[in-house]
Backbone bond lengths (Angstrom), bond angles and torsions (degrees), N, CA, C in turn:
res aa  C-N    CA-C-N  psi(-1)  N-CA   C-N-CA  omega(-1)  CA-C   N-CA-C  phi
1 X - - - 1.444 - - 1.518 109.96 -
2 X 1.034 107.76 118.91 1.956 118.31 170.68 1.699 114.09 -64.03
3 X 1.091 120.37 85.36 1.316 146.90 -176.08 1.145 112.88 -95.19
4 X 1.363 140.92 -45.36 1.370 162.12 175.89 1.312 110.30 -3.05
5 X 1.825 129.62 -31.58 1.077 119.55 179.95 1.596 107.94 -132.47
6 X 1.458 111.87 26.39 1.611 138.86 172.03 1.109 125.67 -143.77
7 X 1.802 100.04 114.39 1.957 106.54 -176.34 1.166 104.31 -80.03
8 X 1.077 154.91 95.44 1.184 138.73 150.46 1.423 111.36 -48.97
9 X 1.329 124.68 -18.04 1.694 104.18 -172.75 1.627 103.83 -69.66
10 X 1.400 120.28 -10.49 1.117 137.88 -164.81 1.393 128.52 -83.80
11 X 1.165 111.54 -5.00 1.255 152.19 -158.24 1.450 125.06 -120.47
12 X 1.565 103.96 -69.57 1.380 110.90 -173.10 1.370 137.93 0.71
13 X 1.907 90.40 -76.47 1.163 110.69 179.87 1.594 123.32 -49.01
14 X 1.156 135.96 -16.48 1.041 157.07 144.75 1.886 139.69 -76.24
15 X 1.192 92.37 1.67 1.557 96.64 -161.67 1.880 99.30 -88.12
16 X 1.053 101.11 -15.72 1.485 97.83 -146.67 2.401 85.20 -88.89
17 X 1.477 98.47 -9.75 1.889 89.71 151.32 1.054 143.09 -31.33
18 X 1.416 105.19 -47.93 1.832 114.80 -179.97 1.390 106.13 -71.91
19 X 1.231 134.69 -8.39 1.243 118.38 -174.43 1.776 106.41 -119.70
20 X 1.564 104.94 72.83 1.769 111.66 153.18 1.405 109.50 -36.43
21 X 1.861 84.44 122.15 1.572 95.66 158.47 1.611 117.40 -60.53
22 X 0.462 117.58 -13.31 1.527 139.16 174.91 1.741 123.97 -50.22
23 X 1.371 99.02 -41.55 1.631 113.96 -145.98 1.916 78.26 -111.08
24 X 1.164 93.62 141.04 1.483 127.65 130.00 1.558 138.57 -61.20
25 X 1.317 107.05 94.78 1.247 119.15 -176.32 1.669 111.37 -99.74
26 X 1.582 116.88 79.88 1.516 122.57 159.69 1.450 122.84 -40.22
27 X 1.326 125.14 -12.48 1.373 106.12 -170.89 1.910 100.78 -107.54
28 X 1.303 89.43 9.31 2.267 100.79 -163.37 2.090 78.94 -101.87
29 X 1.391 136.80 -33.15 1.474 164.38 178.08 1.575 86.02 -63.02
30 X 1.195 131.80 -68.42 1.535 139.31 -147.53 1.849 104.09 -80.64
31 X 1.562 99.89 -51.79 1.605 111.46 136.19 1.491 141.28 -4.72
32 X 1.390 82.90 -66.34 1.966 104.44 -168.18 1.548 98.16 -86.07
33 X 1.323 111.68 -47.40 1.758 117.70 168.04 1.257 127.81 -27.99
34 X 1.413 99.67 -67.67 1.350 132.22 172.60 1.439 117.43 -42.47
35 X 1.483 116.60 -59.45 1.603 134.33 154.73 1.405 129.64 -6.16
36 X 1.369 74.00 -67.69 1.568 108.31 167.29 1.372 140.91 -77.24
37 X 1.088 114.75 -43.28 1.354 120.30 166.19 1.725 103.39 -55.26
38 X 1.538 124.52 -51.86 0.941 118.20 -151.31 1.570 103.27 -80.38
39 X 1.693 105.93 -5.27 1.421 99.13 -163.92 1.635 129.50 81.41
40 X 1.109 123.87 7.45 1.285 133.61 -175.78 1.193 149.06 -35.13
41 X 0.945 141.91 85.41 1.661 141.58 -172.90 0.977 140.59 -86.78
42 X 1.474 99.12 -20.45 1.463 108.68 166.57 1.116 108.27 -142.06
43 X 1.606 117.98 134.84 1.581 124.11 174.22 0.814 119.04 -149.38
44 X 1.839 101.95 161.15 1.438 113.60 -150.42 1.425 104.88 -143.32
45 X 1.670 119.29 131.61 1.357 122.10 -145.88 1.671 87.65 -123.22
46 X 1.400 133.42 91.89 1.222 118.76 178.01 2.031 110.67 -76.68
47 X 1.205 131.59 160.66 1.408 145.73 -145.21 1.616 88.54 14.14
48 X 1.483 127.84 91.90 1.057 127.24 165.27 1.618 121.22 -98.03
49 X 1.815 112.82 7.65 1.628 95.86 152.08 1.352 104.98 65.98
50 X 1.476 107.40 -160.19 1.274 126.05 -179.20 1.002 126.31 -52.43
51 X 1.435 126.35 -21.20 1.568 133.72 -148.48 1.215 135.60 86.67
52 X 1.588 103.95 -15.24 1.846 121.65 -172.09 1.514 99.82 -28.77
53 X 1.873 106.42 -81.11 1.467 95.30 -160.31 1.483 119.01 -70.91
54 X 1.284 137.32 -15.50 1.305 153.30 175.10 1.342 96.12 -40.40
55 X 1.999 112.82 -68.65 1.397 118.26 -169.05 1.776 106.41 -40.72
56 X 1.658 102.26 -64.30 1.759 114.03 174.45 1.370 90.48 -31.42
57 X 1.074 169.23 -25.66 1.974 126.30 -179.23 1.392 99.64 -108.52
58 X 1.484 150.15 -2.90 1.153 146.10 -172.22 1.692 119.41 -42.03
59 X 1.304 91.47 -26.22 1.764 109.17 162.61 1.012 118.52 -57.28
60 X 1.798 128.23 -26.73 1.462 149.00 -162.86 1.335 99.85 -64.49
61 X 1.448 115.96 -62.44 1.734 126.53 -172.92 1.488 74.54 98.26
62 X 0.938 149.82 -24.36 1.827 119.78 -167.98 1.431 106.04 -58.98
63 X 1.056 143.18 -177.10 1.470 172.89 167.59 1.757 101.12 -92.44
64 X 1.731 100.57 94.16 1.510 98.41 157.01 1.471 165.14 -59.07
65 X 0.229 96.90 56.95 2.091 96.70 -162.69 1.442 119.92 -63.24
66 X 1.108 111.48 118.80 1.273 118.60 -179.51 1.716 106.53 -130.90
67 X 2.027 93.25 124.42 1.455 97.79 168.67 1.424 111.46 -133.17
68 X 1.750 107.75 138.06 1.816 122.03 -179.02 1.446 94.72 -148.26
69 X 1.147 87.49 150.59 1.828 106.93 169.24 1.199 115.99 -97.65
70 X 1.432 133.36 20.82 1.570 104.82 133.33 1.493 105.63 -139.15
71 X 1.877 74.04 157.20 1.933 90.45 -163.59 1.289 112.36 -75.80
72 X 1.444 122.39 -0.23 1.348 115.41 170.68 1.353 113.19 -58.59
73 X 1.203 113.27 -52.26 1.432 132.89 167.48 1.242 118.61 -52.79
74 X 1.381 133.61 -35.62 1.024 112.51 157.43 1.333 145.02 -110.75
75 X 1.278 93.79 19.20 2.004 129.12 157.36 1.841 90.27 -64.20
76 X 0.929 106.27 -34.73 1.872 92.45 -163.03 1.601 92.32 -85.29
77 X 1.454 124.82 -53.61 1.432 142.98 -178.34 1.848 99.96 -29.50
78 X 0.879 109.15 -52.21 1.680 118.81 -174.92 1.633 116.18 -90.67
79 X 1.428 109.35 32.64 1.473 125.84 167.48 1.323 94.70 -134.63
80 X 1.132 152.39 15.66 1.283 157.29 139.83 1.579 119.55 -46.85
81 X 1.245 121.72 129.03 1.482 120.41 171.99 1.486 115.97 -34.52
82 X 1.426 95.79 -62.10 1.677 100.52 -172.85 1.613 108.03 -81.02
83 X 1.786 96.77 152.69 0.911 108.90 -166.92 1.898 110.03 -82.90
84 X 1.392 101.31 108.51 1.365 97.92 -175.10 1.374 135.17 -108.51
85 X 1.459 140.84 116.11 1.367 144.30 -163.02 1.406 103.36 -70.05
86 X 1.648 116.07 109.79 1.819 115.43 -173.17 1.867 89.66 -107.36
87 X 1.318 84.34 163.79 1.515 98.18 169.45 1.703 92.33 -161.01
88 X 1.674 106.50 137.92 1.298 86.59 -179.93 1.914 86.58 -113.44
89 X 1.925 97.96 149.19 1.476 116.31 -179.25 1.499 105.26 -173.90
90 X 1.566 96.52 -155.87 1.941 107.73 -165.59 0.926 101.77 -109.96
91 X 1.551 114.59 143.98 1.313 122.76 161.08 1.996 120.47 -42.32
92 X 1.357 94.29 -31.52 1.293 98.43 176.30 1.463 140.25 -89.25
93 X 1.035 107.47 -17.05 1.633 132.54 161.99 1.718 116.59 -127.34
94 X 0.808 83.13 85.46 1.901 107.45 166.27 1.447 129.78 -64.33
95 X 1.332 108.63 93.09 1.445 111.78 -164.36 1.427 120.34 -53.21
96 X 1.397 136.95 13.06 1.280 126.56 -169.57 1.677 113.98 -119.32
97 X 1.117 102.58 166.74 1.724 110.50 172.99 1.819 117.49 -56.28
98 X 1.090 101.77 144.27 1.598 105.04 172.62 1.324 117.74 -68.08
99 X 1.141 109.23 141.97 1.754 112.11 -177.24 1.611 113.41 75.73
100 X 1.172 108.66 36.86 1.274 112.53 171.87 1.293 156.07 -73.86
101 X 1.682 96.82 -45.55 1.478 130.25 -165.61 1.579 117.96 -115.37
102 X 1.146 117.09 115.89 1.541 107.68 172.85 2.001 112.90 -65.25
103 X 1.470 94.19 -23.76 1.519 90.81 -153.86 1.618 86.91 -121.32
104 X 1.575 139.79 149.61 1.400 124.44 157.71 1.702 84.61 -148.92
105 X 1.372 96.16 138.79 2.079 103.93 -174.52 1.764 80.11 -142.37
106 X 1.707 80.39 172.20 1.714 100.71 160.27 1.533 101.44 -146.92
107 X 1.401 135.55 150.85 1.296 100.77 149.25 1.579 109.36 -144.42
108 X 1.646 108.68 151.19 1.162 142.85 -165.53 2.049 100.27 38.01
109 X 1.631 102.36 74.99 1.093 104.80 -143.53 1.992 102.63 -141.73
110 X 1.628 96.29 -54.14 1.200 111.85 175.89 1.546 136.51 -27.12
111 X 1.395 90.23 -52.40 1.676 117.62 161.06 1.308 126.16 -35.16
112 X 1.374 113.57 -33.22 1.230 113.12 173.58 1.544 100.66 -109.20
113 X 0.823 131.15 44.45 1.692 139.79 173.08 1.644 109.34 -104.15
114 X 1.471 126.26 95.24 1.482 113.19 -159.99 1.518 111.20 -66.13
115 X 1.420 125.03 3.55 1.615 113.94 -173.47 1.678 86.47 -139.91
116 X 1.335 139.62 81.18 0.858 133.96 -174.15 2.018 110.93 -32.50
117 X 1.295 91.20 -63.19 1.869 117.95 -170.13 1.700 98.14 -61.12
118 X 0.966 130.74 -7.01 1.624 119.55 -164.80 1.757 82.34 -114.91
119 X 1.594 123.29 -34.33 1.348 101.56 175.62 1.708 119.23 -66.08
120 X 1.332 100.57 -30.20 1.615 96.62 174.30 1.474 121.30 -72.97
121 X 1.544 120.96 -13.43 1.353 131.00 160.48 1.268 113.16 -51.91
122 X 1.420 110.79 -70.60 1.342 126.77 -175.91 1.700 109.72 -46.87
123 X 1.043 105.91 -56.59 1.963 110.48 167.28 1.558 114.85 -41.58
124 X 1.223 110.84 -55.90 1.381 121.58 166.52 1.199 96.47 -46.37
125 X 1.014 139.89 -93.82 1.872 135.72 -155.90 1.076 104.64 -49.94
126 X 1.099 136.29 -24.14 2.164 137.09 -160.60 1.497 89.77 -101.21
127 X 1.482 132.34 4.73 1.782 102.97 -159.86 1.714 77.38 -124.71
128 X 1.545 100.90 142.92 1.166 137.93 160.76 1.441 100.87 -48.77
129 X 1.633 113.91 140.64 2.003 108.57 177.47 1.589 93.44 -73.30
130 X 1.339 100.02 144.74 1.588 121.28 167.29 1.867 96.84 97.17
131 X 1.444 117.54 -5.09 1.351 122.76 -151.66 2.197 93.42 -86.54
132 X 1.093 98.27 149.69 1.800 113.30 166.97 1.620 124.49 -81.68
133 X 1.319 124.89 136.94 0.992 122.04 152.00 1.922 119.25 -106.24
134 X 0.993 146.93 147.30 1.444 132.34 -172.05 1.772 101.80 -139.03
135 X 1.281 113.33 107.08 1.557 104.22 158.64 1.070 104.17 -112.58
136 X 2.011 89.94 143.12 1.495 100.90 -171.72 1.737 92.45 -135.77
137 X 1.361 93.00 154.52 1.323 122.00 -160.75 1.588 140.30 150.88
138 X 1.328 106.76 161.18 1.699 97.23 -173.48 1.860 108.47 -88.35
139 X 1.031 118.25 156.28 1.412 136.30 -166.21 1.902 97.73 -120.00
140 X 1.407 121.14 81.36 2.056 134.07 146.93 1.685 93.48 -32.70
141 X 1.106 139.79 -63.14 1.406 137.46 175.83 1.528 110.38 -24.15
142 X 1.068 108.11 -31.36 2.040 106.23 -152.78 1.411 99.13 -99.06
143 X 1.309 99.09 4.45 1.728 91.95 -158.20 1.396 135.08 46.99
144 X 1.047 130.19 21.05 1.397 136.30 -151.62 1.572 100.75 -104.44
145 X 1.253 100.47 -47.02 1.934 85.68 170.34 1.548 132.06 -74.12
146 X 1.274 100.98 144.36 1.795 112.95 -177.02 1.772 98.90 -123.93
147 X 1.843 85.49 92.43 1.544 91.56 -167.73 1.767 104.03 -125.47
148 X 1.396 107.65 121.51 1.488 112.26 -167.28 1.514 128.98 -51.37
149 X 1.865 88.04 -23.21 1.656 100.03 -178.78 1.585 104.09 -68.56
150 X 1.760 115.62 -56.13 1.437 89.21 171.29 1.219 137.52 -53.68
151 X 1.534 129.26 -9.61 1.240 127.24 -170.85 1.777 105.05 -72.41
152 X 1.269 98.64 -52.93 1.485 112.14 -170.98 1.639 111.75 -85.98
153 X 1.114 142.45 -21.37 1.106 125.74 -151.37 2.201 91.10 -125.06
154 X 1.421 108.15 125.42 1.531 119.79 -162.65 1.925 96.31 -65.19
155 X 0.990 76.64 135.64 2.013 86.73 167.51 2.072 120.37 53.15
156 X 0.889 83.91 14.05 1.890 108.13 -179.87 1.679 103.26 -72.19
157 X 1.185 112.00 -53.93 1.338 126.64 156.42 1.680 135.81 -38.67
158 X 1.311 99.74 -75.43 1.584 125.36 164.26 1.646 104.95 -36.15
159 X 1.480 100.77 -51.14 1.640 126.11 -156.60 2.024 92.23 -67.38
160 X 1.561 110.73 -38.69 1.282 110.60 -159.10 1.325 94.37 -65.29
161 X 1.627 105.07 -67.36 1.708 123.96 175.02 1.428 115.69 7.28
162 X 1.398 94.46 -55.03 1.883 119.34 -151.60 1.627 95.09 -101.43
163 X 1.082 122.08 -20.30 1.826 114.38 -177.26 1.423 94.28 -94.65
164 X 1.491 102.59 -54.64 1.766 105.51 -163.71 1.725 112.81 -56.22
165 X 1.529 151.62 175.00 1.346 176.73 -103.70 1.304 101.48 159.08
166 X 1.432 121.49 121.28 1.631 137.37 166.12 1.072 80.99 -40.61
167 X 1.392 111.04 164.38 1.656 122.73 144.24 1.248 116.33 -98.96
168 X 1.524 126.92 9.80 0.931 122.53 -173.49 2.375 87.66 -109.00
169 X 1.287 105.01 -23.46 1.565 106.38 159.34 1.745 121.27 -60.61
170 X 1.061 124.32 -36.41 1.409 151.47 -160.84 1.932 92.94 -85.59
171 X 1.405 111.84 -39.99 1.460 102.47 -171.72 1.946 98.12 -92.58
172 X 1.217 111.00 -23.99 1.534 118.05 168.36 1.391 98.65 -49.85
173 X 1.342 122.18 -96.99 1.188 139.22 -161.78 1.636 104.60 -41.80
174 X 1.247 130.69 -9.32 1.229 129.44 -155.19 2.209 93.12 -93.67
175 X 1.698 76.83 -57.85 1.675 81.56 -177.49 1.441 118.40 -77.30
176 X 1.643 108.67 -3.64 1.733 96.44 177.18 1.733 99.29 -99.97
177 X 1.390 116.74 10.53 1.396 127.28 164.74 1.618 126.84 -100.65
178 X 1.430 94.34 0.16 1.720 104.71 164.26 1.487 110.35 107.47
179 X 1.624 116.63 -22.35 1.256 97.20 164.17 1.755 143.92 -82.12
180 X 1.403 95.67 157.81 1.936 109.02 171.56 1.242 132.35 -109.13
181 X 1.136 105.25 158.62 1.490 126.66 174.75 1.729 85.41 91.04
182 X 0.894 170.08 -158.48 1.526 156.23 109.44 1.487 94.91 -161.16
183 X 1.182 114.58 154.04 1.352 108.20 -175.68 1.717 99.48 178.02
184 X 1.514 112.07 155.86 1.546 114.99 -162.69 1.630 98.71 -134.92
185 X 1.638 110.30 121.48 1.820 117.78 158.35 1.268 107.85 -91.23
186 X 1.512 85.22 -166.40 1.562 110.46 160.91 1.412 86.78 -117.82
187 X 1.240 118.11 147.95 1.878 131.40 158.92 1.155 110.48 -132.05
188 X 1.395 140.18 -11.09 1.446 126.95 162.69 1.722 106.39 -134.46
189 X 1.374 106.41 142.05 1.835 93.31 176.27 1.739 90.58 -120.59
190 X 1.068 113.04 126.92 1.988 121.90 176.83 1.785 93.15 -72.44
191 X 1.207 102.50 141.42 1.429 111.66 -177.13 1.378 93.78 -156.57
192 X 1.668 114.92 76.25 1.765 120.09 162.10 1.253 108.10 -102.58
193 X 1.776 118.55 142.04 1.698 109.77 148.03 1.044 85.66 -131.71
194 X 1.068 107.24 140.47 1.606 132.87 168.22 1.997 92.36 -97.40
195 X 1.277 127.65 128.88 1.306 145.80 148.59 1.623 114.53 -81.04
196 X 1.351 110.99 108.48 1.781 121.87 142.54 1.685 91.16 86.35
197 X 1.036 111.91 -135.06 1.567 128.24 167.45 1.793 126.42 -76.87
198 X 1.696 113.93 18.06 1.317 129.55 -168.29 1.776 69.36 -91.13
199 X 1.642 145.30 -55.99 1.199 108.61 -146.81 1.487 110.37 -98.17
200 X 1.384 136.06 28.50 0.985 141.26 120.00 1.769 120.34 -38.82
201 X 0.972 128.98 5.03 1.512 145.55 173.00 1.123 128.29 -112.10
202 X 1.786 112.41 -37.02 1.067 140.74 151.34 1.880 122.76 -5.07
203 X 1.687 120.17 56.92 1.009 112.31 -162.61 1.813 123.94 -42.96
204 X 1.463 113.03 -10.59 1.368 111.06 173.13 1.179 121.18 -87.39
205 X 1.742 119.87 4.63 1.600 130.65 -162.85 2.323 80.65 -93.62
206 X 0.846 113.61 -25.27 1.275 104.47 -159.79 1.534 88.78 -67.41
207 X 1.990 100.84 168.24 1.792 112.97 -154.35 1.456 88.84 -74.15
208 X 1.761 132.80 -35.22 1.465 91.79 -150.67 1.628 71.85 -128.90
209 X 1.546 132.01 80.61 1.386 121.74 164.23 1.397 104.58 -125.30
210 X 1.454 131.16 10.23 1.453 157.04 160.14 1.271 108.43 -114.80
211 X 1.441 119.73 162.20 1.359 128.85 162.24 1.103 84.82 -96.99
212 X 1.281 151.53 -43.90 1.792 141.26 -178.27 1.323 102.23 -38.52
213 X 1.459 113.69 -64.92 1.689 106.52 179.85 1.247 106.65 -65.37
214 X 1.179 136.21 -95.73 1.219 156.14 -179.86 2.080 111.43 9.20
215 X 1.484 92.67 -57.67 1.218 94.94 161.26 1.904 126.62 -59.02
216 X 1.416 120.07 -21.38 1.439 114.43 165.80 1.219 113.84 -58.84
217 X 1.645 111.24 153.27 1.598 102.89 138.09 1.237 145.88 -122.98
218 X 1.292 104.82 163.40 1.617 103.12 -154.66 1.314 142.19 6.00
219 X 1.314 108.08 -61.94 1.702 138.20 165.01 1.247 90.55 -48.90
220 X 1.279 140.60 -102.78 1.546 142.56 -155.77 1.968 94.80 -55.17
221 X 0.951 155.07 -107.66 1.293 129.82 162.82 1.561 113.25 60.27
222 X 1.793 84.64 -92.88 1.241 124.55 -147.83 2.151 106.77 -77.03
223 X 1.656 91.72 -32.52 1.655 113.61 169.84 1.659 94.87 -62.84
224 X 1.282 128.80 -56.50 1.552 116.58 -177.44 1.231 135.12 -56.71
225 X 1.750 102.26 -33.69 1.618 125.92 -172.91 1.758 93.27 -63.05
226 X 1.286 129.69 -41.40 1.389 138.21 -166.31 1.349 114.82 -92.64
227 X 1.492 118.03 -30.32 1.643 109.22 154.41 1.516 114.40 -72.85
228 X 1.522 108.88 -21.62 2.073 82.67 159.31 1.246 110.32 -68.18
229 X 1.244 114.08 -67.92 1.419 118.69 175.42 1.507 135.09 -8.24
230 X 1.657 93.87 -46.14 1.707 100.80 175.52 1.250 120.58 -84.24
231 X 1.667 105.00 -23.63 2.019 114.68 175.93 1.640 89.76 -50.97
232 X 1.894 107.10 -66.83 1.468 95.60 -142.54 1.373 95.68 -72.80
233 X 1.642 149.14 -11.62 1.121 141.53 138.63 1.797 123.68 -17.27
234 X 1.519 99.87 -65.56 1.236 104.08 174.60 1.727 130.04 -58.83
235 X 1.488 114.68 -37.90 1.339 144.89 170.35 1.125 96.06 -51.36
236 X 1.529 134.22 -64.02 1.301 136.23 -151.77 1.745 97.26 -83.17
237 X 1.042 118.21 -20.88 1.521 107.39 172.75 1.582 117.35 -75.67
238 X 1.476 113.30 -43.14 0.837 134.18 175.43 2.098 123.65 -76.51
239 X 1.544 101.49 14.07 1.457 121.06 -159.82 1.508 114.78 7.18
240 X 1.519 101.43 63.27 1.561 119.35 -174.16 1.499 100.37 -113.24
241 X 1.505 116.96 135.62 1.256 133.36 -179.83 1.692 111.02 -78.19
242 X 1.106 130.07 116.43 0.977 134.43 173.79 1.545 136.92 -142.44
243 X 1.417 102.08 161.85 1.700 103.24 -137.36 1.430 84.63 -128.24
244 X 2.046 106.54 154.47 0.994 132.39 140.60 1.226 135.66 -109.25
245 X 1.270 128.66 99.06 1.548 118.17 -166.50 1.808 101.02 -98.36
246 X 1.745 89.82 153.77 1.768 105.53 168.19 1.539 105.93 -129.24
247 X 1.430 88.13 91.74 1.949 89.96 -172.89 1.626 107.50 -114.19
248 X 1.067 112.76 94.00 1.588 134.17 -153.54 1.676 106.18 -117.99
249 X 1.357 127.91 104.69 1.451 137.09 161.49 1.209 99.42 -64.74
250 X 1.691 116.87 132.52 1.681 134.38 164.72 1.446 104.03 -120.64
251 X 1.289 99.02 115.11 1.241 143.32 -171.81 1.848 96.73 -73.39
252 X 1.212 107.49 139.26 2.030 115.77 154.95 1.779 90.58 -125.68
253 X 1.030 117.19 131.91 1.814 133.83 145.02 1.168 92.55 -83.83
254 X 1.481 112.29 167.15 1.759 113.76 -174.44 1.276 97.13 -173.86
255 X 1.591 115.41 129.38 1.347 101.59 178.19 1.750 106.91 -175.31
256 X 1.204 118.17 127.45 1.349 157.97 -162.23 1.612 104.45 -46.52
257 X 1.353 131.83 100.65 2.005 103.29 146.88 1.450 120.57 -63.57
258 X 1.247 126.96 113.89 1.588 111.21 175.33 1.304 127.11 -32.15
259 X 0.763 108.25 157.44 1.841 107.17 177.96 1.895 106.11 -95.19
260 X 1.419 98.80 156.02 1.594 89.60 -170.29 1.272 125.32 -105.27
């Protein structure tokens, strides 16, 4: 994983915020589906972070595995209910035996994978025939999101462009890597508005609760925090109601090792 200008060890302890007990997470649902359908026994969570979605299949009975390169992350991963197998490494070299895995996912994860196409290689060699790989995530390519952080915050955007993989690249690389059946949804659609000064609360507005933010510094940050500031400044002069929306399509790629 291309980290080079993101600590996650730096982070950790904090990361696991964005995810309210509260909220409904459809794409952790699309996950558990998936599990199942395929029958799964063994799985494998590449940049698996905290453990969040890992914990979501513990219902599975499969054998978890979760691998990320930093141990902050997976200092938190191993305070998780379920019992989870960490290894910390790269998206691009995958420490395990071939023919391994019924199940191999990432999610909203890829991005930081420095050879996008060599991680879907590597999946290919680790997956059991008949076995799944699933990347999930949103696609800046599609234009489809209307997300406030790009509005306000300089080069966050540009920055995604250049980290993020079409998903329509992700289903290329999939079939010139041997897999079938392959095919791409939507499994989660983000539907936030934050009203007036409610997204000043906005636990994803904070500097390091994105790698979008997180990667700024300070100064540029701090230039965005104050163009909200001046909208709802301006709004409030103007006693105009105004909104921030995060309306974000999450993407699954999906795609088959043949069976032999």
């Amino acid at each position: 994983m291309n980290i080079s200008r993101l600590n996650y060890d730096q982070i950790a302890d904090q990361y696991n915020q964005r995810y309210p007990a509260s909220q409904t997470w459809e794409r952790g649902q699309a996950l558990l589906e998936l599990a199942k359908r395929t029958n799964a026994k063994t799985i494998l969570e590449v940049g698996s972070g905290t453990g969040f979605w890992l914990n979501g299949l513990s219902n599975t009975g499969a054998k978890l595995f979760g691998l990320d390169y930093s141990m902050g992350m997976i200092q938190q991963a191993r305070e998780q209910p379920a019992p989870l197998l960490l290894t910390r490494g790269t998206g691009t070299q995958l420490p395990y035996p071939s023919s391994t895995f019924d199940l191999i996912y990432c999610v909203d994860a890829i991005h930081h994978f420095g050879d996008h196409r060599v991680f879907i290689r590597e999946a290919f060699r680790l997956l059991k025939p008949g076995a799944a790989l699933a990347v999930i995530g949103h696609d800046p390519h599609e234009g489809a999101a209307h997300w406030y952080i790009y509005e306000y915050f300089d080069t966050v955007y540009d920055t995604d462009l250049r980290r993020y993989p079409a998903g329509r690249s992700v289903l290329q690389w999939m079939e010139q890597e041997g897999f079938v059946d392959i095919s791409t949804k939507v499994v989660e659609q983000i539907q936030n508005i934050h009203v007036g000064e409610a997204v000043l609360k906005d636990p994803f507005l904070k500097h390091d609760a994105t790698s979008q933010l997180a990667l700024l510094d300070e100064q540029t940050y701090q230039a965005g925090i104050e163009r909200i500031r001046s909208a709802l400044a301006r709004a409030g002069e103007r006693l105009d109601r105004i909104t921030f929306r995060s309306e974000i399509a999450v993407q699954m790629q999906l795609g088959f090792k043949p069976n032999a």
